[in-house]
C-alpha positions as CSV (number, residue, x, y, z in Angstrom):
1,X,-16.8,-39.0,44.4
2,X,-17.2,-36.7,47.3
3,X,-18.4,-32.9,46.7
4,X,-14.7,-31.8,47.6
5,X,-12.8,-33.7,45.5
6,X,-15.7,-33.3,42.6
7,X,-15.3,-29.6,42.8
8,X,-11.3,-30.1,42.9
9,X,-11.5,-31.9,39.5
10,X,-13.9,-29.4,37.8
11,X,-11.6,-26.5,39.1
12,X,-8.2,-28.0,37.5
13,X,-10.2,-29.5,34.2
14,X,-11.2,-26.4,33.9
15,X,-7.3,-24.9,34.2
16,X,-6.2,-27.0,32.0
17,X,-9.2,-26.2,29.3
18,X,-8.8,-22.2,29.9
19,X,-8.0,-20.5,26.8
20,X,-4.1,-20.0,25.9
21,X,-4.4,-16.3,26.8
22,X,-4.9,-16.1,30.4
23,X,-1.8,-17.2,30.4
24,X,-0.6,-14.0,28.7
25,X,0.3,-11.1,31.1
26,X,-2.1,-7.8,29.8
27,X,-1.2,-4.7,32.1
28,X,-4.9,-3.1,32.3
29,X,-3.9,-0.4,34.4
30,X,-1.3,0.5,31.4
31,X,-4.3,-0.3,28.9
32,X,-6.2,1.9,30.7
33,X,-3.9,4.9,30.1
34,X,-3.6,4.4,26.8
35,X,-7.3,4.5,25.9
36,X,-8.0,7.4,27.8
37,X,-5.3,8.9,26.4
38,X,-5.7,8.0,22.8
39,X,-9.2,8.8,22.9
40,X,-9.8,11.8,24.8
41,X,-6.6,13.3,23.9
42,X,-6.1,12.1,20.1
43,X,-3.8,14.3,17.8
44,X,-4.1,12.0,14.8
45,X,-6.8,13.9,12.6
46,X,-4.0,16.4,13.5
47,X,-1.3,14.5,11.7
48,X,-3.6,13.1,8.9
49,X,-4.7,16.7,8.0
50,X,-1.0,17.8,7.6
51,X,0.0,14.6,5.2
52,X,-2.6,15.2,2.9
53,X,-4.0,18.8,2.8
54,X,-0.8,20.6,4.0
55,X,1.5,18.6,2.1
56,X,-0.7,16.4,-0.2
57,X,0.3,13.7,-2.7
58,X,3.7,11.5,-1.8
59,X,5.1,10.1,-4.9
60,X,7.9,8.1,-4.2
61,X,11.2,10.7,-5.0
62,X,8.4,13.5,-5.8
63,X,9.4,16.9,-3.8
64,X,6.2,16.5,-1.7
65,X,7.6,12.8,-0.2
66,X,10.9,14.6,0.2
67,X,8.8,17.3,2.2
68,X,7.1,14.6,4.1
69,X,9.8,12.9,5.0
70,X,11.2,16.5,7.3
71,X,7.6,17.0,8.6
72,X,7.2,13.5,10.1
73,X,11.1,13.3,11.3
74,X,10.9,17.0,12.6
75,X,7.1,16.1,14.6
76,X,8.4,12.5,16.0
77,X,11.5,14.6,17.4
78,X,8.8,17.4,18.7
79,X,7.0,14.7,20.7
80,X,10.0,13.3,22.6
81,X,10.7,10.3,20.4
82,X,14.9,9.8,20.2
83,X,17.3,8.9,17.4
84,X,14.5,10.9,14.8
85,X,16.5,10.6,11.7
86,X,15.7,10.2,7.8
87,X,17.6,7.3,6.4
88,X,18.5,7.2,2.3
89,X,18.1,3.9,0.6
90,X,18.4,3.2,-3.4
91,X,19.3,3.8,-5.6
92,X,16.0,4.3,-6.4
93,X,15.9,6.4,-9.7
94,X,13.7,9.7,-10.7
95,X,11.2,11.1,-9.4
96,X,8.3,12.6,-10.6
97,X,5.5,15.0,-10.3
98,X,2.6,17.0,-12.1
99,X,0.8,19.8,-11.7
100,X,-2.0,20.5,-14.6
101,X,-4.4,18.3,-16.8
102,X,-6.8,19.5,-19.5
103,X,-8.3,16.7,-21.4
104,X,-11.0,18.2,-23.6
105,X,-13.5,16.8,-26.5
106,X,-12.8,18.9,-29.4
107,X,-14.8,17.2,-32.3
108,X,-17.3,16.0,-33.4
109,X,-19.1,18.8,-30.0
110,X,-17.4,20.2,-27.1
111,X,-16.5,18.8,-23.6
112,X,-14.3,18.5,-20.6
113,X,-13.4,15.1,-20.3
114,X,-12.1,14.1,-16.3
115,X,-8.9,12.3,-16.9
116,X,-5.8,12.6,-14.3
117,X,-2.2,11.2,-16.0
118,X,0.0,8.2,-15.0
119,X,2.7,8.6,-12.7
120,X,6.2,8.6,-14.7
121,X,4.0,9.3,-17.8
122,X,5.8,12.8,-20.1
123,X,4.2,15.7,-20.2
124,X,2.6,16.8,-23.8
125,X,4.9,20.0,-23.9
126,X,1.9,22.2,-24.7
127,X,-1.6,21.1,-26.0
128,X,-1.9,18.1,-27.9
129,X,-4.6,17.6,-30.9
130,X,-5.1,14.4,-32.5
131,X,-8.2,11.9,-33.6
132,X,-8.7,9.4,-31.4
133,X,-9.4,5.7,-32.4
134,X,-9.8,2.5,-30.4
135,X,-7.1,-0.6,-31.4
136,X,-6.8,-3.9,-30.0
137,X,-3.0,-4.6,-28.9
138,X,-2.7,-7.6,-26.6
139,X,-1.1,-9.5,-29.0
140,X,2.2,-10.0,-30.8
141,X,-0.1,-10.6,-33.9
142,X,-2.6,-7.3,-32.8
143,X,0.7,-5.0,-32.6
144,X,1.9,-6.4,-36.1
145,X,-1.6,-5.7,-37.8
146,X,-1.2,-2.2,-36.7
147,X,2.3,-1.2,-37.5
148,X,2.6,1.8,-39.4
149,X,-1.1,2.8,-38.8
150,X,-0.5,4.7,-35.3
151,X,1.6,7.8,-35.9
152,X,0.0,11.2,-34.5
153,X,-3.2,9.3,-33.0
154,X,-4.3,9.3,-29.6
155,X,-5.4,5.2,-28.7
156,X,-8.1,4.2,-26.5
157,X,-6.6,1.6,-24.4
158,X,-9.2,-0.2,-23.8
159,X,-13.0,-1.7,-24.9
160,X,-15.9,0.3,-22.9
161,X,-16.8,-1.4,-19.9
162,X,-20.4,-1.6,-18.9
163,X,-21.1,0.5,-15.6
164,X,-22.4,-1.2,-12.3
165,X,-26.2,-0.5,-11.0
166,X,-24.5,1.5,-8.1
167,X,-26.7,-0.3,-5.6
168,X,-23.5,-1.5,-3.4
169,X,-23.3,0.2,0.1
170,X,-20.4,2.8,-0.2
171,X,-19.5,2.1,3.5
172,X,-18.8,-2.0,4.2
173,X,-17.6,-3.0,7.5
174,X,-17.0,-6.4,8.4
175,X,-19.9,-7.9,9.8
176,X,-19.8,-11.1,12.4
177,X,-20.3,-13.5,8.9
178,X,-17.1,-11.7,7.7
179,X,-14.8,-12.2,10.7
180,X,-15.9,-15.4,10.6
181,X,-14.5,-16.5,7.4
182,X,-11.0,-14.8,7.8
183,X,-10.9,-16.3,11.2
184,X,-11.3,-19.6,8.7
185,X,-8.1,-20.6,7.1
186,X,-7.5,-21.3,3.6
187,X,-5.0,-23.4,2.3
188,X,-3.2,-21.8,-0.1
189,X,-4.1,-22.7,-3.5
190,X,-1.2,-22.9,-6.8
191,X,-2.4,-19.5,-7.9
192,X,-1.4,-18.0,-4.7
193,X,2.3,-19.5,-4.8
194,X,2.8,-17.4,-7.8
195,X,2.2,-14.3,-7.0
196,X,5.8,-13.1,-8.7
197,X,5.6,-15.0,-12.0
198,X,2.0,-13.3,-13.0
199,X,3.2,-9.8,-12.0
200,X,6.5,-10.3,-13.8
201,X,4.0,-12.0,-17.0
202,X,2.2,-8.6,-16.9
203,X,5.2,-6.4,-16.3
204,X,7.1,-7.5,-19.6
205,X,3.7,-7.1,-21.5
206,X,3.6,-3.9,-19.9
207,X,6.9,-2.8,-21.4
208,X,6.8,-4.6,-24.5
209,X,3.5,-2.6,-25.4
210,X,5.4,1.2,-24.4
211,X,8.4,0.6,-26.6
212,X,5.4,-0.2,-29.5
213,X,3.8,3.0,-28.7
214,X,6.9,4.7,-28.9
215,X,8.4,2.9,-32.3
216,X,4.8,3.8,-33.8
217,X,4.9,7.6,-32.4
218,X,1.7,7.9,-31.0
219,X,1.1,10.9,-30.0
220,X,-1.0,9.5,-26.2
221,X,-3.0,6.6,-24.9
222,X,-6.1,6.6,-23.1
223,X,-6.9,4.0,-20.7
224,X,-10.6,4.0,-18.8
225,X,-10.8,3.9,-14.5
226,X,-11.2,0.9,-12.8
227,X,-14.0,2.6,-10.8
228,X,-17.7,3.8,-11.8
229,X,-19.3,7.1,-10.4
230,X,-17.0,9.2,-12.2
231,X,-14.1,8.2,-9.8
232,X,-10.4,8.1,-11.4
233,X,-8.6,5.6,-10.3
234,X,-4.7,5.8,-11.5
235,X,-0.8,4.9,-10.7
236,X,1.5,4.1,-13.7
237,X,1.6,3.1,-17.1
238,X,4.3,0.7,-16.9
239,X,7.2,3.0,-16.0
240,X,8.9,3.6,-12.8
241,X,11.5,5.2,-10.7
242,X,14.1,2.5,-11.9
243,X,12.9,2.7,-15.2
244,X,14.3,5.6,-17.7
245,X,13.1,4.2,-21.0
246,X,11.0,6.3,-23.7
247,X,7.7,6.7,-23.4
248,X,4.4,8.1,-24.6
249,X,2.1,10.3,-22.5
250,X,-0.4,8.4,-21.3
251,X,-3.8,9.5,-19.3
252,X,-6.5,7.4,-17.1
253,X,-9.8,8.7,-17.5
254,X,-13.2,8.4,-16.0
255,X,-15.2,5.5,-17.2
256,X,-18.4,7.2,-18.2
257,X,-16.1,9.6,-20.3
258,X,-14.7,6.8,-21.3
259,X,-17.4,4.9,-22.7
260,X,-18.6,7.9,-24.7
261,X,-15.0,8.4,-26.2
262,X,-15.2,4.2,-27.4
263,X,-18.7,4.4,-28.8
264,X,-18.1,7.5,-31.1
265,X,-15.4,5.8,-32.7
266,X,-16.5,2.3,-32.3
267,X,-16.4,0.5,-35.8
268,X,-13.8,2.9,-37.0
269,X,-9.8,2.0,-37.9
270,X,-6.7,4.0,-37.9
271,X,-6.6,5.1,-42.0
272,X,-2.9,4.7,-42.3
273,X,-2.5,7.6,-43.9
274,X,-4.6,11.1,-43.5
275,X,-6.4,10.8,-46.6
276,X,-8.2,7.7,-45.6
277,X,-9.7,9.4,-42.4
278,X,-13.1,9.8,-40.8
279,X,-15.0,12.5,-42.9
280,X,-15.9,13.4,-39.0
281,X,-13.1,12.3,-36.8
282,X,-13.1,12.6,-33.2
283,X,-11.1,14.7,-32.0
284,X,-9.5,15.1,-28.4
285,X,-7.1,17.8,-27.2
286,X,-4.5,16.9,-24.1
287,X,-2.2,19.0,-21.9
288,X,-0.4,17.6,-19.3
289,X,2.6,19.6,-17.5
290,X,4.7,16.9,-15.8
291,X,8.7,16.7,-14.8
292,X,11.2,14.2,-13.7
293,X,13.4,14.8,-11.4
294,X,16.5,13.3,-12.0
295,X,18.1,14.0,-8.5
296,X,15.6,12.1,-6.1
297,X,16.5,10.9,-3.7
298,X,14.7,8.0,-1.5
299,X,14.2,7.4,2.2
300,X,12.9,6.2,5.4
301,X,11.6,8.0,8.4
302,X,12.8,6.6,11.7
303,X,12.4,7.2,15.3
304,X,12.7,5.4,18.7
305,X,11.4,5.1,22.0
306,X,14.5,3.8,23.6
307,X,14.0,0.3,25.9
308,X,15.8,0.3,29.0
309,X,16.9,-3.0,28.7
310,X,20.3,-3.3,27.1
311,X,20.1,-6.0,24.4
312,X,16.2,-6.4,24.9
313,X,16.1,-5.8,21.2
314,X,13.2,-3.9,19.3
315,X,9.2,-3.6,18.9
316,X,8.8,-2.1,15.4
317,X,5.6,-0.6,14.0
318,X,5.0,0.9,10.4
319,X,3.1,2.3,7.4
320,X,4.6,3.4,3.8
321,X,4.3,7.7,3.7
322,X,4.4,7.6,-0.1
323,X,1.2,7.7,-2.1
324,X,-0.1,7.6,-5.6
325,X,-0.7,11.2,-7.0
326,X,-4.2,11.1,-7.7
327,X,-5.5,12.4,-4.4
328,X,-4.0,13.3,-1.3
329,X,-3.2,9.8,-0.2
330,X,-4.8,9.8,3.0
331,X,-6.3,6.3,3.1
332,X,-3.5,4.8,1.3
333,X,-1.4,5.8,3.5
334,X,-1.5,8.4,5.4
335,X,-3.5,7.0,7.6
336,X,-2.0,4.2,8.7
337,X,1.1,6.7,9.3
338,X,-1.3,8.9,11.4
339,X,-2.2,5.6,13.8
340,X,1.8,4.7,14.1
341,X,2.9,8.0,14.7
342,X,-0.5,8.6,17.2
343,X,0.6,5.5,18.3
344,X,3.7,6.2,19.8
345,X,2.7,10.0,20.5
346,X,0.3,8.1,23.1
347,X,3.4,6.1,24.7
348,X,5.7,8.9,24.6
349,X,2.8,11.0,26.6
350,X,2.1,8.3,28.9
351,X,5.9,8.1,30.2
352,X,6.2,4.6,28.9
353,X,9.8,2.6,30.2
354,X,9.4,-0.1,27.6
355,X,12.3,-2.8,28.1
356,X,12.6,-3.2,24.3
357,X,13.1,0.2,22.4
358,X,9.7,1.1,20.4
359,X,10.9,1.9,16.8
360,X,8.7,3.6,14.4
361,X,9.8,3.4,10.7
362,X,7.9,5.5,8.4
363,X,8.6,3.8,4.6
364,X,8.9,5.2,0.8
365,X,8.4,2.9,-2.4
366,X,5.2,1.0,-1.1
367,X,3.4,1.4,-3.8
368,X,6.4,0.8,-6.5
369,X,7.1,-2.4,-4.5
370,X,7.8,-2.8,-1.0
371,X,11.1,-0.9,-2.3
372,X,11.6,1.1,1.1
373,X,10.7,-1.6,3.9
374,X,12.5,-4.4,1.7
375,X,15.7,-2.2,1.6
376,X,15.3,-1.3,5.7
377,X,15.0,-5.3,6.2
378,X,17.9,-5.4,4.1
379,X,20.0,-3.4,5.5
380,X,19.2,-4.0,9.1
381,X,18.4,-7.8,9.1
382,X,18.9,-9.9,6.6
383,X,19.9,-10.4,2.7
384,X,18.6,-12.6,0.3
385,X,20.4,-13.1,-2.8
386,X,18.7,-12.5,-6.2
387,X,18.6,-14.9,-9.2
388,X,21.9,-13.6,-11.3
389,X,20.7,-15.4,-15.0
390,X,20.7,-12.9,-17.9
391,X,16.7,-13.2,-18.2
392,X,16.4,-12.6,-14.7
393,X,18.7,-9.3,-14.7
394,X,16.1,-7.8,-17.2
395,X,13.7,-7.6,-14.3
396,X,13.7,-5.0,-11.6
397,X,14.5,-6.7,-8.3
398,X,11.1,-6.9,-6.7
399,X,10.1,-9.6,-9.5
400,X,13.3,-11.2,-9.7
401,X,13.3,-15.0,-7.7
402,X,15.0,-15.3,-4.6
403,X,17.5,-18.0,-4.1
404,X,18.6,-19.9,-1.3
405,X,17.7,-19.2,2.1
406,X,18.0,-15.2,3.6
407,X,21.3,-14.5,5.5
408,X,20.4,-13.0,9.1
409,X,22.2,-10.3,10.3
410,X,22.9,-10.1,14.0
411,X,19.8,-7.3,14.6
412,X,17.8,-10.6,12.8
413,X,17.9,-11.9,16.6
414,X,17.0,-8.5,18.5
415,X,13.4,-8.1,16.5
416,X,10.7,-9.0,18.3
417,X,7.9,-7.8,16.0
418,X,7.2,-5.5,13.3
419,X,3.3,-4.4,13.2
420,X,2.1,-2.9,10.1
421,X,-1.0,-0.9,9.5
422,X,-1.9,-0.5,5.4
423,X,-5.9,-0.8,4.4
424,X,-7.4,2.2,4.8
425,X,-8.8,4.7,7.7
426,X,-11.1,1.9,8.9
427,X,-11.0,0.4,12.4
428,X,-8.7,-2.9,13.4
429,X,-11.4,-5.4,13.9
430,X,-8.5,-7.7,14.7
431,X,-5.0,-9.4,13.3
432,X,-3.6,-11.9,10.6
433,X,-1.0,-14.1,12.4
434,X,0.6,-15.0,8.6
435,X,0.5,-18.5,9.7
436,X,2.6,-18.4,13.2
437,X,0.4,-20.6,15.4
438,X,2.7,-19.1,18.4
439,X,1.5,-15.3,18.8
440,X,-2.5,-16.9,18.2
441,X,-2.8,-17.0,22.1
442,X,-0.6,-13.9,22.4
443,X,-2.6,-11.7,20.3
444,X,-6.1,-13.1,21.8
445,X,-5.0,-11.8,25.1
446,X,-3.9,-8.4,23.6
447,X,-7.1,-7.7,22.0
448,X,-9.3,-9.4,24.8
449,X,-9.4,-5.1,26.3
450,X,-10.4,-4.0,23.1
451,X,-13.5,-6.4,22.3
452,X,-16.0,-3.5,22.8
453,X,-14.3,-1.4,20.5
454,X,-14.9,-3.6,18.1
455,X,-11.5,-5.8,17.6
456,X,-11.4,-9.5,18.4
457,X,-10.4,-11.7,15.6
458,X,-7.0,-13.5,15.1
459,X,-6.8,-15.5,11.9
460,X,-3.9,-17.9,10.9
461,X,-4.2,-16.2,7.3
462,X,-1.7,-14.8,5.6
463,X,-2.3,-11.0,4.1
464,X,0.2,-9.9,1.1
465,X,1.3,-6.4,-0.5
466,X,2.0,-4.6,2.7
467,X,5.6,-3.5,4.4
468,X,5.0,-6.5,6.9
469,X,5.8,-9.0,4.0
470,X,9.9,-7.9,3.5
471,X,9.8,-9.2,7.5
472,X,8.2,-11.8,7.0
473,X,9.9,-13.1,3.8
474,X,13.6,-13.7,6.0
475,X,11.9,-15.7,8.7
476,X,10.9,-12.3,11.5
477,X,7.8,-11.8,13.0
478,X,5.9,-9.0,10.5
479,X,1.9,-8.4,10.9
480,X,-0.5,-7.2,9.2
481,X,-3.8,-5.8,11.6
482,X,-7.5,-7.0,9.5
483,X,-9.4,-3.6,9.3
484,X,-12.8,-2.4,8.1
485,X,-12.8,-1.9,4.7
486,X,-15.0,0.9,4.6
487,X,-15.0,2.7,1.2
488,X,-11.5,1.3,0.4
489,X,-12.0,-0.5,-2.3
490,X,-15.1,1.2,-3.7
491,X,-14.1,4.3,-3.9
492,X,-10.9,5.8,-2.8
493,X,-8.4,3.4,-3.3
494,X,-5.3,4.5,-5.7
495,X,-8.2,7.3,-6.8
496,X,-8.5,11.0,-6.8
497,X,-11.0,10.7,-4.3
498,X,-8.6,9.2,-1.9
499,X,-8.4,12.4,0.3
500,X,-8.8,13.8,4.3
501,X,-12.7,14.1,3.8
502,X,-13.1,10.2,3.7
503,X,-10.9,9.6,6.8
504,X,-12.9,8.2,9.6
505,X,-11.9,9.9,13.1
506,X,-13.5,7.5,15.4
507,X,-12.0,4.7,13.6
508,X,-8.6,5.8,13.4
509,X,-8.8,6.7,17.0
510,X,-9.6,3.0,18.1
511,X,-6.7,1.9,15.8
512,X,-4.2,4.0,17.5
513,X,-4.9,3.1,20.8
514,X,-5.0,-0.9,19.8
515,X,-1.8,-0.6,18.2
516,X,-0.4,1.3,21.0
517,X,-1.1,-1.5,22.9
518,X,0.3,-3.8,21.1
519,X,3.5,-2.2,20.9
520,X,3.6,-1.7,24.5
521,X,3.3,-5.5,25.3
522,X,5.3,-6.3,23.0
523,X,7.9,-4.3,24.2
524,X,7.6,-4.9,28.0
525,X,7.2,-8.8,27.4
526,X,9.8,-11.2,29.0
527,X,10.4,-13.0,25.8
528,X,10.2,-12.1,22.0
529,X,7.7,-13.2,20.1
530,X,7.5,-16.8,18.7
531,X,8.7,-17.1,15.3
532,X,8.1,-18.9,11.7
533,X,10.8,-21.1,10.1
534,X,13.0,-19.0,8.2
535,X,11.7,-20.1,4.8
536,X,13.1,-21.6,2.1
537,X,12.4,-20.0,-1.3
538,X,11.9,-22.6,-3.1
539,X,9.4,-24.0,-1.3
């Protein structure tokens, strides 16, 4: 072969073996703009600081969500965005709020005990005194054995739970190893195709065990944190916004506190009667001021960068604005609402002429569900009918089975992508593509300017429990970006710890100006993004 023609065919082998991105169209100029921008300009330590110290804790129908709901509508419409409106979904049911817990150890010494309430738990109406005692009820046969025994006594929940060595790094981020293995796909195993049945097993166990407590008059229950070093991690106790059934008060306390509680009265059983007691009982005293509020209502924030392409359709990108109430609720979520909203601030500053329109949706009922995002899709783009059998109609709709295939709407067509950002304040190290072998060469090229900030994995995996998943679930494009985990799980989240002070600027800068990115390709691209089968559900 001559030299020519030999360099010829190593010039088009290697065409035809370049990687699927270059054929992807990334405006670098544009990507330019938006780094600079995002990162010598950022306002999103801004926004984060107002979510959670200005306005703090977002319980879904709480007065504080409500009050969120204004700011974030009111500062969208402040930077320029268009169409900034709040929109109502629900019904959703009540609300809820508290503000003061004292949990003290009155016999057999003295001592403030750390405990926080659960969220739709009563108040005590004033200080509540009782012994305390520790009995099993997992059972039918453990709540039979203990009928009549309960009234006036404040339960310990749970057995004590031996405390980890505390040697784990409080700060994780995913090493090279790590990306590695999400970039690996797993094939889903049975327990992961039923998700919804163990969630509705634990629910009805769940409510079986508060109508006991209720029957049986106890006057509070105890359960023990999920995490060690005095962290208290809490959200409910079985009850909920749709849920207006009886219940006891019920508190979540630190696990060290905890363990002392379970070993004083360890050995011991509820008399039966008060003559039968303890010679020295343990004794704990609770006060918890709490309220409902009956008129909540629910909603979304929403606001647009318009495209100037009529019929283009829409980018979408999103994070849930409620919280828990432990905390402030600043890595779950207030955060991730920080990098949408610096997001499109970015875009909005830049002057961006996107041919799609940009829409930011800002959700409520995250943590209760997916309640607001799966209502949005709902309304907007498709419906999926429930399972109508009397069994089934027990259940709130989020466990309830789907059946037959979702119905699109005619916006189903005009959605190009909804991106979602949900896992804490740590920075995107890349994306899951929930199994849509299309956008892997996509996303590769979107991330290819962002490699020495640290994000450049695309997995096939699939990622559950964010807003992404109502998309996803009637056959749209919904994402999910992989982020550093940081102190996430360790330590702040769902816990009172879960505040501004563990935020990480530099990190939520570089997510902002990735998912500004994203947006802006998404919305400028000539074709939507390549979609999934709608799905069958029983499948």
């Amino acid at each position: 072969m001559k030299r020519h023609q030999a360099a010829l065919a190593i010039a088009v082998a290697a065409t035809c073996a370049a990687p699927a991105h270059a054929q992807e169209s990334v405006d670098w100029e544009m990507v330019t703009r938006i780094r600079l921008e995002g990162l010598r300009h950022s306002e999103v330590m801004d926004t984060l600081r107002h979510l959670t110290d200005e306005i703090g804790p977002r319980l879904t129908g709480s007065p504080s969500m409500h009050e969120a709901n204004a700011w974030t509508q009111r500062q969208l419409e402040s930077w320029g965005l268009q169409n900034s409106h709040i929109e109502p979904w629900g019904p959703s049911g009540r609300g809820w709020s508290f503000s003061r817990t004292a949990v003290h150890l009155i016999a057999p010494r003295p001592m403030p005990l750390s405990a926080l309430p659960a969220a739709w738990s009563p108040g005590t109406r004033g200080a509540v005194r009782g012994p305390v005692f520790y009995v099993k009820l997992e059972t039918a046969e453990d709540l039979d054995a203990s009928k009549g025994r309960l009234a006036g006594l404040i339960l310990l929940l749970d057995e004590a739970r031996p405390l980890g060595p505390g040697d784990e790094a409080p700060i994780q981020r995913d090493s090279a190893e790590d990306l590695r293995d999400i970039e690996t796909y797993a094939i889903p195993g049975p327990d992961q195709q039923n998700r919804r049945a163990r969630y509705r097993e634990r629910w009805m166990k769940t409510q079986r065990l508060r109508a006991y407590l209720v029957e049986e008059n106890v006057a509070a229950t105890i359960a023990i944190s999920s995490r060690d070093a005095g962290v208290v991690r809490v959200t409910h106790a079985g009850g909920g916004p749709d849920d207006d059934k009886p219940s006891v008060p019920a508190i979540v306390m630190a696990a060290e506190h905890y363990n002392q509680l379970f070993r004083l009265v360890e050995g011991q059983l509820p008399p039966g009667d008060a003559s039968a007691a303890p010679e020295s009982p343990v004794e704990v005293e609770i006060e918890v001021e709490a309220r409902f509020h009956d008129d909540a209502t629910t909603a979304n924030t929403i606001a647009e960068i318009p495209g100037h392409e009529g019929g283009a359709g829409v980018v979408m990108v999103g994070a849930h604005l409620d919280s828990w109430h432990a905390g402030t609720g600043s890595n779950d979520n207030a955060a991730g609402c920080a990098v949408a909203m610096e997001a499109v601030r970015i875009l909005q500053a830049l002057g961006v002429r996107p041919r799609r329109t940009i829409r930011i949706a800002l959700w409520s009922g995250e943590e209760q569900g997916l309640l607001g995002s799966s209502a949005y899709v709902a309304e907007h783009f498709a419906t999926q009918e429930l399972n109508e059998s009397e069994e089934q109609r027990a259940l709130p709709a989020r466990l309830r089975d789907r059946v037959g295939r979702p119905a699109p709407k005619p916006d189903h067509a005009g959605l190009s992508a909804y991106f979602n950002v949900d896992n804490g304040s740590g920075r995107i190290r890349g994306i899951y593509a929930q199994e849509n072998a299309g956008v892997v060469p996509i996303f590769e090229a979107w991330l290819r300017p962002f490699h020495d900030l640290g994000a450049d994995t695309v997995t096939m995996r699939n990622t559950h429990s964010t807003d992404h998943i109502p998309f996803d679930a009637v056959g749209l494009p919904g994402f999910q970006f992989i982020q550093d985990d940081l102190d996430y799980t360790s330590r702040t989240h769902h816990t009172h710890l879960d505040v501004y002070d563990y935020a990480h600027r530099e990190d939520l800068m570089q997510a902002s100006v990735v998912m500004a990115s994203f947006l802006y390709h998404a919305a400028i691209r000539d074709e939507r993004l390549p979609r999934k089968p709608i799905p069958e559900p029983s499948r």
